[in-house]
C-alpha positions in Angstrom: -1.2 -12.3 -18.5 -2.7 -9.1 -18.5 -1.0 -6.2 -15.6 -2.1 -2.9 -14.7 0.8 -1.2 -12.6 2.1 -4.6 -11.9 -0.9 -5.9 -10.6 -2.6 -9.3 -12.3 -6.0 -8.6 -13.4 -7.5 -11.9 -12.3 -11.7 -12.8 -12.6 -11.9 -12.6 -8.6 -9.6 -9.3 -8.5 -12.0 -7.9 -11.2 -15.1 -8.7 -9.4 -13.9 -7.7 -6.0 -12.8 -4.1 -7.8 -16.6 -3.8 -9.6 -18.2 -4.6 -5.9 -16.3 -2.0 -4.6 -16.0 0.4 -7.5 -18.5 -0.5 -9.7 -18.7 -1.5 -13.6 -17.5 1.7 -14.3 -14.3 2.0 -12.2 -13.0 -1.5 -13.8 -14.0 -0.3 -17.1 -12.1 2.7 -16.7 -8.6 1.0 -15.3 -9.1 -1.9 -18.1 -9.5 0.7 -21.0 -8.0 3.9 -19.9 -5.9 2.7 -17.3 -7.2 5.2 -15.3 -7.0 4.3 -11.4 -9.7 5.5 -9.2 -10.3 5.6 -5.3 -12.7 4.6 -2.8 -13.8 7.2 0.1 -11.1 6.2 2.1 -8.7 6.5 -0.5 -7.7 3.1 -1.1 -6.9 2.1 -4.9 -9.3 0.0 -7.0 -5.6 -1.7 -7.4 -5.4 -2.3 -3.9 -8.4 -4.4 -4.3 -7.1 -6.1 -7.5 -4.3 -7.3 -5.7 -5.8 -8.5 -2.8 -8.5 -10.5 -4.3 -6.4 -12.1 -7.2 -6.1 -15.5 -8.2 -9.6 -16.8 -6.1 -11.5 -19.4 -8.2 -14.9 -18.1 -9.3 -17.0 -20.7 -10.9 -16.3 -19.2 -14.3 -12.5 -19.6 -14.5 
């Protein structure tokens, strides 16, 4: 089980962070662990965590 700040990184929390932040924001959490933002300031975390553990056809 992989964690970023205590959050799973799931398939549907990844994808729901790339819609949101793009490619780049997930690449940058999943390799730098660096946390970016969206305009209204909520975490690309935030969005990790609330779309974990959704089945995706490729689970």
């Amino acid at each position: 089980m992989v964690q970023r700040e205590g959050v799973v990184v799931t398939a549907s929390g990844i994808l729901a962070a790339a819609h949101l932040r793009g490619e780049g924001g997930v690449a940058k959490l999943l390799l730098n662990n660096q946390v970016s933002q969206d305009e209204n300031g909520t975490s690309i975390l935030a969005y990790m965590r609330e779309f974990a553990g959704y089945q995706v056809p490729f689970n």
